[in-house]
C-alpha angles and dihedrals in degrees: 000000000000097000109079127198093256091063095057095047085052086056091041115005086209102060123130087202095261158090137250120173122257137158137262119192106300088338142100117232139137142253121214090258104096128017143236104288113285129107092227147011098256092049082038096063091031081061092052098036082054087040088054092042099061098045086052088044091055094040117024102092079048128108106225113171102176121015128189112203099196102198101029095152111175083356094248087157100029092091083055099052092045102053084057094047131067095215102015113192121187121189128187135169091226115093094185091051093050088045081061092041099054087049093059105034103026099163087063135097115246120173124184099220116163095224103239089096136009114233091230142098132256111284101009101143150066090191136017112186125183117185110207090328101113092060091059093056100096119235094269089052104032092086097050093050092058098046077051091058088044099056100050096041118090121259081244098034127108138232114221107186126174094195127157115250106169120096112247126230094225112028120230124216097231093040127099108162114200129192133241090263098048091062085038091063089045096050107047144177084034127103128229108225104158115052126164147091117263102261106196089061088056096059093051112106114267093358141104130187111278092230153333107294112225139192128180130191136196085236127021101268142162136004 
């Protein structure tokens, strides 16, 4: 990964080069206390070069002109989403987060948006991706977020999630999983054509997928 520990402490000189969950407002976000779920820094970078891999896998024989990334914190995975767009966007609530991710990644394109309404116009994208986003909008703002995603996506465009589905043992506060059903009924009429959990992140020790990832397509398509 790109953003280096150094980089975070310029941002917050106490950081511990993580993330814990706290509110803002209404919203979900993080604090440089935690990080993002891994036991240790190799199996930490194996889970974001698999995470990398399967959005390049899904996207990469596509045209995107012009791409949204809602949920892009300190913008890990915005580098990814914008080599394979031609005008990448990535909006986040957390000021501090996009501070460390201008540093980093200063030719891209971070906007702090709080999330209830996306300052664009109907029918802006090809693509809109969240990565375990979704699952942090509580249950009296999650429908008005996705009407959100489908009116500034293109009639022809594509979602790409990575949400968690699964129930959890031990539920957390800031954790609504949603099923794949739930996202297809909001989506519609798209279709949802890629389904699974990233396998390879499962297998690693101590680790599971940190979501369901999740295409959808105007028209059922490959395989």
């Amino acid at each position: 990964m790109r953003v280096a520990t150094h980089v975070w402490r310029r941002v917050d000189s106490k950081s511990t080069a993580g993330m814990a969950w706290k509110r803002q407002g209404e919203h979900i976000t993080f604090k440089w206390d935690g990080f993002v779920d891994a036991p240790d820094v190799p199996i930490l970078l194996a889970r974001h070069n698999y995470e990398v891999a399967i959005i390049r896998r899904l996207l990469r024989a596509r045209t995107i002109r012009r791409s949204l990334e809602l949920g892009c914190g300190f913008g890990r995975l915005s580098p990814t989403f914008a080599e394979l767009s031609q005008d990448h966007t990535a909006v986040d609530i957390n000021a501090s987060a996009l501070q460390a991710a201008r540093i980093a990644y200063p030719e891209l394109d971070f906007r702090e948006v709080d999330g209830d309404h996306l300052p664009f116009a109907n029918d802006t994208f090809d693509l809109l991706a969240t990565w375990t986003v979704a699952q942090h909008i509580p249950p009296q703002k999650i429908d008005h977020a996705m009407s959100e995603i489908r009116r500034v996506l293109r009639p022809d465009g594509i979602v790409l999630l990575c949400e968690e589905t699964r129930p959890a043992e031990r539920p957390a506060a800031h954790v609504w999983p949603r099923d794949e059903s739930f996202y297809s009924g909001r989506l519609q009429p798209l279709a949802l054509t890629h389904s699974a959990f990233i396998e390879e992140i499962d297998r690693l020790p101590g680790m599971f997928s940190p979501g369901r990832v999740m295409l959808f397509e105007p028209t059922v398509a490959r395989s």
